[in-house]
N, C-alpha and C positions, 0 to 999 in steps of 0.2 A: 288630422295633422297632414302639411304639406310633404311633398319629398325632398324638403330641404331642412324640415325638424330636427336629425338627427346626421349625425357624421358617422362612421364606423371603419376604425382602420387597425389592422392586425401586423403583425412583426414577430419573427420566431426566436429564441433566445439559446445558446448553446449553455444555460443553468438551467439547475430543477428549479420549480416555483417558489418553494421556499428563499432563496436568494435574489430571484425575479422581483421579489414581493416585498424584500428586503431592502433592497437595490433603492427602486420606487420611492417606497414609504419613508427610509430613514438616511437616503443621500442626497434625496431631491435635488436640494442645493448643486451638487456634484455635476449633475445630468444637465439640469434644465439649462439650456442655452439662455447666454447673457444679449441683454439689447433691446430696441425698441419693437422688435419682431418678438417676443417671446415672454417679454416683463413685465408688470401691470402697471408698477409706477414708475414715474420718473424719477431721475434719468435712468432707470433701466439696468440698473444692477441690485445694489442691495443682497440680502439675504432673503429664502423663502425656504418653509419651511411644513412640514405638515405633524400635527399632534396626532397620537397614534386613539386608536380605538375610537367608538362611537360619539359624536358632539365633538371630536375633535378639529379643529381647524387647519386651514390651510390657510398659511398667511404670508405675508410678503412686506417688509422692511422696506424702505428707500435705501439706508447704510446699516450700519452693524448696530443700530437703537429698537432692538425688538420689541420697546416697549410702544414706539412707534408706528405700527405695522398695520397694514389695510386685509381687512378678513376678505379673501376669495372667494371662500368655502367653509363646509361644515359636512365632517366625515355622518355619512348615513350609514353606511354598510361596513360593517370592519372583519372581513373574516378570513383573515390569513393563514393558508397563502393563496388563498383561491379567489378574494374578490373585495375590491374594493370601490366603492360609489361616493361621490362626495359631489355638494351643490358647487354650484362655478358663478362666477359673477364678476365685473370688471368695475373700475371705480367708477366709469357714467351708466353703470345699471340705474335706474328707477327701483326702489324698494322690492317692487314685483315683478322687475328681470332677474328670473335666476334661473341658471340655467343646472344639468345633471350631466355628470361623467360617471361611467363607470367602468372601470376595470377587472377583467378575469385573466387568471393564469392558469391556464392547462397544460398538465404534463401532455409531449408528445414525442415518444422515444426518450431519449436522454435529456431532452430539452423541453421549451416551455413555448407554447405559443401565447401571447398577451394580447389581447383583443381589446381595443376601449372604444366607445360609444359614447359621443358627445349628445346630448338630447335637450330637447325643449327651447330650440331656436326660433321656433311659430311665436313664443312671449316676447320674440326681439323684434320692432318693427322692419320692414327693408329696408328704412334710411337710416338705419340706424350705424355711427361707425364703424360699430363692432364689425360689421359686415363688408365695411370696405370696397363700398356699391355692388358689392356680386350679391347676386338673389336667385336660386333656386338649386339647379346642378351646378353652376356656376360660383355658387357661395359651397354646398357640401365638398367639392372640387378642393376651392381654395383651404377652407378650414381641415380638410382630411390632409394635406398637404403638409399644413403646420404640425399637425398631429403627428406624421408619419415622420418629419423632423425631431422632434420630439425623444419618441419613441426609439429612432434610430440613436438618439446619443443616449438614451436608457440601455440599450443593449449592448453599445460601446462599453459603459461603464461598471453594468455587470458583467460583462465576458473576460474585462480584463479583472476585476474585482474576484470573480471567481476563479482564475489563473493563479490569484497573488493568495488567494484562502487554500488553495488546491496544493502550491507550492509550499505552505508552513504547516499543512494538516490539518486544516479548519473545517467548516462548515462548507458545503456543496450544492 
């Protein structure tokens, strides 16, 4: 594998993993940024969504017709709260572009640190859109970027998430 196979970008979380993991998996919707930078299909809104445990999917709507909806992914690893892996794929994949994310949550002190690693970008060729003409540090660069966007409105969402659970005696 090239050194442009794999992205890997890290963000600390002021929650335990358990709501880390929670946040993630069952707000997606919430976090994931709207737009043509972030959505798979068009026009770049819709609903998306991830089914919980193993063979579950990750899927994405155009509007609120779920029946609708373009599969991403397909959950491989489900083992909450510590780690979740799921295939990735974009609607001009080729059948055998697909690509591996995976996420861990580790406690550190009071908090969580969430590590995700994007992998198996060598299956994409370099002119491939998904790439956005960057090819090697220049593509991990940009793609760790989007990731780290991402990830920062994930932690917005469970900090204040676990403020509003904190505040009525919920889950921590």
């Amino acid at each position: 594998m090239s050194g442009a196979d794999a992205v890997t970008v890290a963000i600390e979380i002021a929650v335990t993993p358990a709501t880390a993991f929670a946040v993630f998996t069952e707000e997606l919707d919430a976090w994931w940024q709207r737009g043509p930078r972030y959505r798979v299909l068009a026009p770049y809104e819709g609903v998306l969504w991830l089914e919980p445990g193993v063979g579950g999917r990750l899927l994405h709507a155009r509007g609120d017709d779920r029946d609708d909806a373009f599969e991403v992914g397909r959950v491989r690893v489900w083992d909450p709260p510590h780690r979740l892996v799921f295939s990735w794929r974009l609607p001009n994949f080729t059948t055998d572009q697909v690509t591996e994310v995976e996420i861990c949550f580790e406690r550190i002190g009071e908090g969580t640190r969430v590590t995700l690693t994007h992998r198996g970008w060598d299956h994409i060729p370099t002119d491939h859109p998904a790439r956005h003409g960057q090819v090697d540090r220049a593509f991990v660069l940009f793609r760790g970027r989007w990731w780290a966007d991402l990830l920062g409105a994930a932690k917005r969402r469970a900090e204040q998430a676990h403020h509003r659970i904190d505040a009525t005696g919920g889950r921590s």
